[in-house]
C-alpha positions in Angstrom: 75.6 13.4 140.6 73.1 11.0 139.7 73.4 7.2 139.3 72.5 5.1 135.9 69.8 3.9 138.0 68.1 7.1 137.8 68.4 7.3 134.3 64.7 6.6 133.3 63.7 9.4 135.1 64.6 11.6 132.4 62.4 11.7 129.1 65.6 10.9 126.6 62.6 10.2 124.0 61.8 14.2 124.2 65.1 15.4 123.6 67.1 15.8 120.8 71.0 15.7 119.9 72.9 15.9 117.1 71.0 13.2 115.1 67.5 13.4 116.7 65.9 12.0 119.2 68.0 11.1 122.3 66.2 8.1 123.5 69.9 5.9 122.7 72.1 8.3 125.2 71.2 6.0 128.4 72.7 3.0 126.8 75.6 4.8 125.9 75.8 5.8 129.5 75.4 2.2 130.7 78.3 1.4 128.3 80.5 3.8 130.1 80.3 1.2 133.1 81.2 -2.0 131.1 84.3 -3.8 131.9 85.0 -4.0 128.3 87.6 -1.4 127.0 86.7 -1.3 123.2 82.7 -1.2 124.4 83.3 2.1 126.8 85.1 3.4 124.2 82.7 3.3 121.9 80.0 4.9 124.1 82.7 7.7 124.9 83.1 8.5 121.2 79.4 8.3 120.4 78.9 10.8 123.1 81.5 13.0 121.9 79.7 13.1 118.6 75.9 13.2 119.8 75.1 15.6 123.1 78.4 17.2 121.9 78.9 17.9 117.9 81.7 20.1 116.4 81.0 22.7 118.7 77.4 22.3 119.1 75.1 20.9 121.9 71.5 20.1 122.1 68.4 19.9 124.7 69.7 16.6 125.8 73.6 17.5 126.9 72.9 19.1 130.2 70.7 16.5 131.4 73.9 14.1 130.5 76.3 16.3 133.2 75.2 15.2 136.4 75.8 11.4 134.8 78.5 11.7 133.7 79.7 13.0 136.5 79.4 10.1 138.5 80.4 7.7 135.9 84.2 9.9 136.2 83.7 8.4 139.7 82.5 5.0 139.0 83.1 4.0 136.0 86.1 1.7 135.6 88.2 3.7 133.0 88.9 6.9 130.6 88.1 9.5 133.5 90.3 11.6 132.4 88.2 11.3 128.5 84.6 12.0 130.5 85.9 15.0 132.7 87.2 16.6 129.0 83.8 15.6 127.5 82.2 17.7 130.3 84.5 20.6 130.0 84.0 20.4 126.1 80.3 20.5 126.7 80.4 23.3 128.6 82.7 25.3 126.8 81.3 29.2 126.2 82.8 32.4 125.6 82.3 34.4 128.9 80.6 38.0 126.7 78.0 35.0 126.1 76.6 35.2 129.9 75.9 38.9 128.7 73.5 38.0 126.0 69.8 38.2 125.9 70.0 34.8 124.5 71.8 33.0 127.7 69.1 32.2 129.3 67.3 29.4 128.7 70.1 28.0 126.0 71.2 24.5 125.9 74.8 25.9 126.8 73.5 27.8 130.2 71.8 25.0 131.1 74.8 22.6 130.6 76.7 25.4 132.8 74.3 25.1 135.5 74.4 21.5 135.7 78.2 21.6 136.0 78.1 24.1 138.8 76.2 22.2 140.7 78.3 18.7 140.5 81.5 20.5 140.2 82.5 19.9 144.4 81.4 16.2 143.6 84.7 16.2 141.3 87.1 18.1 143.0 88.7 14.7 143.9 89.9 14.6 141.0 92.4 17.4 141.3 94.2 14.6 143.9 93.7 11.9 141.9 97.4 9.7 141.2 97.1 10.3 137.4 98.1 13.3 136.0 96.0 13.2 133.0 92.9 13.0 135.6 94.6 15.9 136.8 94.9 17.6 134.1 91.6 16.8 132.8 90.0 17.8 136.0 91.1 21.6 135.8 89.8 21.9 132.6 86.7 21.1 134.0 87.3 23.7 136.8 88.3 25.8 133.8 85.0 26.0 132.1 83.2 26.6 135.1 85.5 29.3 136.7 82.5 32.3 135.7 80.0 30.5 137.0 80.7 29.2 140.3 78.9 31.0 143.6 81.6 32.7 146.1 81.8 30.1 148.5 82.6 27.3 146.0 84.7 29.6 144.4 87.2 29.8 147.5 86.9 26.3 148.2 87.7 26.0 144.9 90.7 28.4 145.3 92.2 26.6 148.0 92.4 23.2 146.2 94.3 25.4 142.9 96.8 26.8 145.8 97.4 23.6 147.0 97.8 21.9 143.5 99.9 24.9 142.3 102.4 24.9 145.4 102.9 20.8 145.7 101.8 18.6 142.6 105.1 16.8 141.6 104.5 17.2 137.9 105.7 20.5 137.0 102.9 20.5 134.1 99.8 20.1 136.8 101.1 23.1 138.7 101.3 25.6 135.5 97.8 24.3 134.5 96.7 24.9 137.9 98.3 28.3 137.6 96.0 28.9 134.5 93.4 28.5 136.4 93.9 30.7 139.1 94.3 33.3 136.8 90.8 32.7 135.4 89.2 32.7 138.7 90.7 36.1 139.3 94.2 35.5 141.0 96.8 37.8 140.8 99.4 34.9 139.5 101.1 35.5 136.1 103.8 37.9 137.7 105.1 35.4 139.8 105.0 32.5 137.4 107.5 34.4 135.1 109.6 33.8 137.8 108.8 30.2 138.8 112.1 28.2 138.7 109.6 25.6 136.9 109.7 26.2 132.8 106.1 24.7 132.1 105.2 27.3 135.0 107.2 29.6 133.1 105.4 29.0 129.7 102.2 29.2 130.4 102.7 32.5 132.8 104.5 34.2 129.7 101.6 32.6 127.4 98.6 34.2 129.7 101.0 37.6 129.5 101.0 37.6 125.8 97.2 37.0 125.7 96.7 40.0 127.9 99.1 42.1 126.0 99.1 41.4 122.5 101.8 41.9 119.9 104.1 43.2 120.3 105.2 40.9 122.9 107.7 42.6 125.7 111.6 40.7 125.5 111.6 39.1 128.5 108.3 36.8 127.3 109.5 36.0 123.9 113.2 34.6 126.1 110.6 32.7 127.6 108.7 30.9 124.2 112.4 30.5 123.3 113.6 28.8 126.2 111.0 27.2 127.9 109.1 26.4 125.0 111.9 24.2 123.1 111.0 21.1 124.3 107.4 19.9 124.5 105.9 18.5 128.0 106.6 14.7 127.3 103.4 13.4 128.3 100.1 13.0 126.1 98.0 15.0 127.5 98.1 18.3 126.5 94.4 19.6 126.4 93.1 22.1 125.3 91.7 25.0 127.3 88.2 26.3 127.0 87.5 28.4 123.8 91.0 26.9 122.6 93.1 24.3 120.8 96.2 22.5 122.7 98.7 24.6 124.2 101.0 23.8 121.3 98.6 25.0 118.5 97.5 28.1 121.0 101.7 29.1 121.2 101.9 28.4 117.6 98.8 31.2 117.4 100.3 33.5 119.4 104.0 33.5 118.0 102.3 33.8 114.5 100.2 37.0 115.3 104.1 38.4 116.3 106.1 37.7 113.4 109.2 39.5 114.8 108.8 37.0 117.5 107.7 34.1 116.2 110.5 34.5 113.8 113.3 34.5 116.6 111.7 32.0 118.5 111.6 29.7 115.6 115.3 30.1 115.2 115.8 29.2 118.9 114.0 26.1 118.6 116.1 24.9 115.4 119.4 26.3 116.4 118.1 23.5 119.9 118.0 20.5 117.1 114.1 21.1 115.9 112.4 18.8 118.1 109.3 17.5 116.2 109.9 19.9 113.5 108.4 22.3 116.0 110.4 25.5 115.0 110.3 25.0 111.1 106.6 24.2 111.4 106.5 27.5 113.4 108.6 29.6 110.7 106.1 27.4 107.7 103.2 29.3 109.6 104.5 32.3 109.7 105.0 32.8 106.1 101.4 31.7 105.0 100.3 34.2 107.0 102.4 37.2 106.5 103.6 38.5 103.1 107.3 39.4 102.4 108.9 36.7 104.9 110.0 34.5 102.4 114.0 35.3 102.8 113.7 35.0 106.6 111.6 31.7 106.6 113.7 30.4 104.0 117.3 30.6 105.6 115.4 28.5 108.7 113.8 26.1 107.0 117.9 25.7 105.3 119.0 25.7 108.8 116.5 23.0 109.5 117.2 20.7 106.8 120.3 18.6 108.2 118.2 17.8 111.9 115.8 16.0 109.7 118.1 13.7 107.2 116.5 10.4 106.9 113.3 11.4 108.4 109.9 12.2 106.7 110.0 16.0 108.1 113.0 16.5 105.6 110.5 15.6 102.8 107.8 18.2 104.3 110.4 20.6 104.9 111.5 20.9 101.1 108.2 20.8 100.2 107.8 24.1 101.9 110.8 25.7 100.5 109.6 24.7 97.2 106.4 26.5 97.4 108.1 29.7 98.4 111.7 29.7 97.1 110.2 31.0 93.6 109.4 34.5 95.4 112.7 35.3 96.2 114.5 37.7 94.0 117.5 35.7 94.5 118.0 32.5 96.5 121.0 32.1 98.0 123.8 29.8 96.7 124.1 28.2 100.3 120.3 27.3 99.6 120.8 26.5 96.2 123.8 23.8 97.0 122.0 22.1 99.6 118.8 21.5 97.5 121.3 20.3 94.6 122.3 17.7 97.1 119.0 16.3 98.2 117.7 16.4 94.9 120.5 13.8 93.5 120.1 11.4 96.6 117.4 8.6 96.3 114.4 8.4 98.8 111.3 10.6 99.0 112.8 13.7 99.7 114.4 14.3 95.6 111.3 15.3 94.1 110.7 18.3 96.6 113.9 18.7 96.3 114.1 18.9 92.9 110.8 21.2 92.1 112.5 23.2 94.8 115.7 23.3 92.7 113.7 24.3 89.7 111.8 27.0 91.0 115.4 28.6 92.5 115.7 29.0 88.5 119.4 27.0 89.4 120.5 25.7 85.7 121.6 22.7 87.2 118.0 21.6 87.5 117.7 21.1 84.4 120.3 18.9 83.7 118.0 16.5 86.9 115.1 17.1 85.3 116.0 15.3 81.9 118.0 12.7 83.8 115.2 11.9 86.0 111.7 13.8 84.7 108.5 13.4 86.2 105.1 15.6 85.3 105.3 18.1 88.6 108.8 18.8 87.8 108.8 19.4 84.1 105.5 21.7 84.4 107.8 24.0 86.8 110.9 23.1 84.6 108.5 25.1 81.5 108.3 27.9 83.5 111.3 28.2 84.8 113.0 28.1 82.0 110.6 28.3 79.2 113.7 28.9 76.7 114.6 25.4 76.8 111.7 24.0 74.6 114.3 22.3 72.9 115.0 20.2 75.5 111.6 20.1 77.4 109.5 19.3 74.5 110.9 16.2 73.5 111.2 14.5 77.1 107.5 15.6 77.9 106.0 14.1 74.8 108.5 10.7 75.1 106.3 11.2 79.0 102.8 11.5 77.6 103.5 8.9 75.0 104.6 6.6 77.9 101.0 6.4 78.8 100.8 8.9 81.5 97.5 9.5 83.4 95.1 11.3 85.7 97.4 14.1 87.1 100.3 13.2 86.0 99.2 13.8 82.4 97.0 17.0 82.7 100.3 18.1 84.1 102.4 17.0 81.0 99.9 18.9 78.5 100.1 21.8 81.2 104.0 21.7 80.7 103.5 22.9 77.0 101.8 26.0 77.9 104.9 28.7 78.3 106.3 27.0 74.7 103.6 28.4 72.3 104.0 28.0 68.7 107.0 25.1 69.4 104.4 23.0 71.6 103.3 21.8 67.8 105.5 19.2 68.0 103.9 17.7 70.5 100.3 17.3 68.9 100.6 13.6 68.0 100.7 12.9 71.4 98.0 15.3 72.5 95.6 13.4 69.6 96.6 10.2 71.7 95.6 12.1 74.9 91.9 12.8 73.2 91.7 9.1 71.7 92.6 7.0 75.5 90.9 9.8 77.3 93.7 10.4 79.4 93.7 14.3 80.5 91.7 14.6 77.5 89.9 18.4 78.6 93.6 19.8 79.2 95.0 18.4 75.0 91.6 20.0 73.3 92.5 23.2 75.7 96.0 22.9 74.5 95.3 21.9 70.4 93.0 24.7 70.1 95.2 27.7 71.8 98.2 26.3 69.1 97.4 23.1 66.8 97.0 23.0 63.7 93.7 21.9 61.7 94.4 18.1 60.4 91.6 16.3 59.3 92.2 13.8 62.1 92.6 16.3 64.5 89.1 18.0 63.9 87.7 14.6 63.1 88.8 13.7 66.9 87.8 17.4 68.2 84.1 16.8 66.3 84.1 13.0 68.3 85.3 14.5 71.9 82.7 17.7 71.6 79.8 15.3 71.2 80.9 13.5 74.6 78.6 13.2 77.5 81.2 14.6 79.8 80.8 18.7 79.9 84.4 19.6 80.5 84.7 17.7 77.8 82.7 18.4 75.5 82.9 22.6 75.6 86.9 22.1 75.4 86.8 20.7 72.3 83.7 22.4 70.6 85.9 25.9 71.5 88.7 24.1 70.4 87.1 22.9 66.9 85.8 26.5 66.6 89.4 28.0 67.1 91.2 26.0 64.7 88.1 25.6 62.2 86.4 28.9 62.5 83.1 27.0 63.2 80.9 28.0 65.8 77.7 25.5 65.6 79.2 22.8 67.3 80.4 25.0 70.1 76.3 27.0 70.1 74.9 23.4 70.0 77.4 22.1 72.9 76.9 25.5 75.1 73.0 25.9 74.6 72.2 22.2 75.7 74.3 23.0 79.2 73.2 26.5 79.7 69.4 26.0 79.4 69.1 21.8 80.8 70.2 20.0 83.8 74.0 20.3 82.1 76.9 18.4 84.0 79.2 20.1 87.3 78.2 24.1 88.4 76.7 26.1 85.6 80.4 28.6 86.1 81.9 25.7 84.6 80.6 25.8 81.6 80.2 30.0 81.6 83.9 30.1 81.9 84.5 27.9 79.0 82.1 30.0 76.4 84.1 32.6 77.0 87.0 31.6 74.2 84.2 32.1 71.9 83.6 35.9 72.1 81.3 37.5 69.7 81.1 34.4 67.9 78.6 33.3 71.0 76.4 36.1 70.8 73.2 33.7 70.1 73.7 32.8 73.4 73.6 36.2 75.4 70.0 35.9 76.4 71.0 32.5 78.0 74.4 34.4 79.8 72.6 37.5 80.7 69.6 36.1 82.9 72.6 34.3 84.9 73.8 38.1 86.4 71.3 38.0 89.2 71.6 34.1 89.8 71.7 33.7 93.2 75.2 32.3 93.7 78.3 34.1 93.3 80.4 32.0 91.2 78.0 31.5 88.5 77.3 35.9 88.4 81.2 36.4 88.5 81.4 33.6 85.1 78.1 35.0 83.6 79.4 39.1 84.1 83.0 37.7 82.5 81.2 35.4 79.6 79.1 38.7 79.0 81.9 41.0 78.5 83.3 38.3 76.3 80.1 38.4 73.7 79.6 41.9 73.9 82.8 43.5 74.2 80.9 46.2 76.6 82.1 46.2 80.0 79.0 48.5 80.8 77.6 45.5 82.4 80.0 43.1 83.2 82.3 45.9 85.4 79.5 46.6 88.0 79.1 43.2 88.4 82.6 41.9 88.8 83.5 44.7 90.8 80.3 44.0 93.3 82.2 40.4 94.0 85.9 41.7 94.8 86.8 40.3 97.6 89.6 38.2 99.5 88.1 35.1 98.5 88.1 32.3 95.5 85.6 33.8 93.6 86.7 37.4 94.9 90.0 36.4 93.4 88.8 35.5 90.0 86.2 38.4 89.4 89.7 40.5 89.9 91.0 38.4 87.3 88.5 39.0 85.0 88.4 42.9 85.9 92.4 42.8 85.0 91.6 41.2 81.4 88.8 44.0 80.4 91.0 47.0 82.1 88.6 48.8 83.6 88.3 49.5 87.8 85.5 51.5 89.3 86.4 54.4 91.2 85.0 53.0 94.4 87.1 49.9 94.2 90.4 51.9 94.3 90.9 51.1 98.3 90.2 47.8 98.3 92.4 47.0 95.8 95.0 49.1 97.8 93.9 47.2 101.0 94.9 44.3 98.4 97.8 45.8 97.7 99.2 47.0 100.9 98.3 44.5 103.3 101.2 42.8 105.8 99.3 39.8 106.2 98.1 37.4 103.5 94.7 37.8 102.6 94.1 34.6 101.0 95.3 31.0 101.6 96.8 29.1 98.6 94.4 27.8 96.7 94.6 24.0 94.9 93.2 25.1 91.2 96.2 27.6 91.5 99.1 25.5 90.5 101.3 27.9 89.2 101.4 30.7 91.6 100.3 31.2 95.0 96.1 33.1 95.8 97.9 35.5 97.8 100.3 36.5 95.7 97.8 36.7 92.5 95.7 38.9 94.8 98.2 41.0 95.4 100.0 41.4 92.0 96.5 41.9 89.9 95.6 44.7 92.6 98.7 46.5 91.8 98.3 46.0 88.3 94.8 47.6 88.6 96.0 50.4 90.3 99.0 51.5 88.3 96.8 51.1 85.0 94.4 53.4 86.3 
């Protein structure tokens, strides 16, 4: 350990952290000795964020160690926050000591410096406060690899110790964990430790070893012992892991099966913190085709959480899965009916819910109580009830609504075609106040009709300085006029200048035009070999669009197929022209096929769910073919 006295012996000025030079990390160490709470607290979290940043350190963390080190001695507070920073900073996956590029890394030198103050702060593992504790064998944790054989068993000894007599039952299965790192032969006999944290984290360190599927007697355990959280605040992470919460949470999602019957345990035991329906909630963003299972326990766990804010989250969730089942229950239906008639924040959820379930009675809600989110699902739900729908979102939009709320008003019109007419006063309104005026030129062009104010307004809006803008109504002028100058002039000044937003913006939005655009395929076509994807996957789908060759376009698209966002919308675009390259066919059965969930949902996909999009335009590529 070293002293702050001896902190000018190190050249801070010639090392570098996070933000440069390292010349203000002996202050911050000073700080850590102040008597002032708020001032050490400062100097903790600046450290956190300079010698140690998201995962990174830097030349200056390892000469940090041995001062820190002492200051977990001698500073007046937050020990257990410095012995965490220290195993934080010296956090390393163990295949790492194998690489050619260990030695002489910022990481093996933090290593080495922990190794050798390490006996300085076994102490610690004695100290009265269990967070110290706890904190402490982290630190052991992170050094476990490293330590020469002697230390090692001294080491040993003082786990033994800890593991046979600490009176907090959350100390001894950390101290277990440990053990088991340093080689020990331990896991067997905490399974049968009368102790359930002991319990927990010897089934936990099983199902590491094991992997799914996970024998019966540990999931009894995750079940059992796992219902109820330790009580205390302390629950840090291990090295090369989150909390022992999100690392169960990890580990009961890679086994649905199990995570599935654990889930129900924990709600059929009252839900504590929402623990087994955030469990279940994981489970079915990651694996496809759980929606019935997840569903029925996220039911289960609605009346635990009346008049709380979890029953708000927790019919959020059913309402962004209900609409994938073929049939939701009645018993599901019912309940939803009730929430969404009750006051308080958890009726809207309740309600979209309601509406996706396709229940008629959600209607009837809707009209008594509309708002944008739940008419737009109301359209598709039930897109046969313009009659109704139409007149209560335009009385919305002429109510003066804005930002999101209106874009999702205009979208609302979309399944309604042809009848959305009647809604075109309010949509001129929408272009005049420039409120969610892109989404009413989208939505006049697909199905208004040509007034003179309403191209008079389309002419005004496509002459705007904002691009979205501006292209929405020039196509929009062009699809109810015929006229394509506006549109050439609008495209050609964002295609070849400094135009506004990404240049896949404004590709996107050409495309409407097809052949009409063809004075502008020299512009599109030296876009295919830009150098990001998004604007190739908009230029290969614009081309298509001028041409009406996919000679071009296909390779292209196909080239950027992947799980991803843009992945996603190249397939989209390979869907519309019809055509799949041979050598796609088993990705888009990998697509097809998978049991997990390939993509997470995405926020620009309102209406249905990036997995599920994935997944139905790979099938639809496959039958066609």
């Amino acid at each position: 350990m070293k002293s702050p006295a001896e902190l000018d012996d190190v050249p801070w000025h010639a090392l570098t952290h996070a933000y440069g030079s390292a010349e203000d990390v002996p202050a911050l160490i000073r700080a850590l000795y102040d008597d002032d709470e708020e001032t050490t607290g400062e100097a903790v979290y600046e450290l956190y964020g300079n010698i140690h940043h998201q995962g990174s350190v830097y030349p200056a963390s390892a000469p940090a160690v041995p001062f820190l080190a002492h200051a977990v001695h001698h500073a007046p507070g937050r020990r257990d926050e410095l012995l965490m920073l220290l195993a934080t900073l010296a956090d390393h996956d163990p295949a790492d000591l194998e690489s050619p590029r260990w030695p002489g890394s910022s990481i093996a030198a933090i290593c080495a410096e922990l190794a050798g103050v390490l006996p300085d702060l076994l102490p610690c593992l004695g100290d009265a406060e269990r967070g110290v504790r706890r904190a402490a064998l982290r630190v052991v944790a992170a050094a476990a690899g490293l330590l020469p054989a002697e230390v090692g068993s001294s080491v040993a000894s003082r786990l033994d110790e800890l593991y046979a007599t600490d009176p907090v039952p959350a100390v001894r299965a950390d101290a277990m964990v440990v053990l088991a790192l340093l080689g020990r032969e331990v896991v067997e006999a905490g399974l049968d430790s009368p102790l359930p944290e002991v319990r927990l984290a010897a089934a936990m360190l099983a199902a590491e070893r094991s992997g799914p599927p996970y024998a019966a007697q540990l999931v009894e355990v995750f079940a059992e012992d796992a219902a109820e959280p330790d009580p205390g605040d302390d629950g840090f992470p291990w090295p090369g892991t989150a909390s022992q919460e999100t690392h169960l949470t990890h580990l009961l999602t890679s086994e649905p099966d199990a995570g599935l019957t654990v889930a129900a345990r924990w709600i059929a035991a009252g839900d504590l913190h929402a623990r087994g329906s955030w469990l279940a909630r994981e489970i079915v963003e990651t694996w496809r085709d759980r929606e019935p299972e997840v569903l029925d326990l996220l039911l289960a766990a609605l009346p635990p959480h009346e008049g709380t804010r979890t029953l708000a989250h927790t019919l959020s969730t059913i309402a962004s899965w209900i609409e994938y089942l073929p049939e939701p229950r009645a018993e599901l239906r019912d309940a939803l009916y009730g929430h969404a008639r009750a006051e308080g924040e958890s009726a809207a959820p309740a309600l979209l819910a309601l509406v996706r379930s396709r229940d008629p009675r959600a209607l009837e809600l809707v009209l008594r109580r509309p708002d944008a989110p739940a008419l737009r699902a109301a359209s598709r739900s039930f897109p046969e009830a313009g009659e109704l729908l139409i007149p209560v979102i335009r009385r919305e939009l002429a109510a003066g609504a804005a930002g999101n709320a209106a874009g999702e008003l205009v979208g609302a019109l979309d399944p309604f075609g042809v009848a959305a007419r009647q809604a075109q006063p309010e949509l001129l309104d929408c272009l005049r106040t420039r409120l969610a005026p892109v989404a009413a030129a989208r939505r006049l062009g697909l199905n208004g009709i040509a007034t003179p104010e309403t191209t008079a307004l389309l002419r005004e809006a496509a002459r705007s300085t904002d691009g979205a803008l501006s292209t929405a109504a020039a196509v929009a002028l062009h699809r109810l006029t015929g006229e394509a100058e506006p549109a050439l002039r609008t495209f050609e000044g964002l295609l070849r200048g400094p135009g506004q937003g990404p240049v896949h913006w404004n590709l996107s939005s050409l495309t409407p035009l097809g052949k009409a655009a063809a004075p502008l395929l020299p512009s599109v076509e030296v876009l295919l070999t830009a150098r990001h994807d998004w604007t190739r996957m908009a230029a290969a789908e614009a081309l298509h669009a001028l041409t009406g060759s996919p000679d071009r376009a296909v390779p292209v698209l196909a080239e950027l197929v992947s799980p991803s966002p843009v992945g996603l919308s190249a397939l989209r675009a390979l869907a519309a022209i019809g055509e799949v390259p041979e050598d796609l066919r088993p990705t888009l059965r990998a697509f097809a096929f998978s049991p997990l969930r390939l993509l997470s949902d995405l926020p620009f996909n309102e209406d249905v769910h990036a997995d599920e999009e994935l997944r139905t335009l790979a099938w639809s590529l496959l039958t066609a073919g």
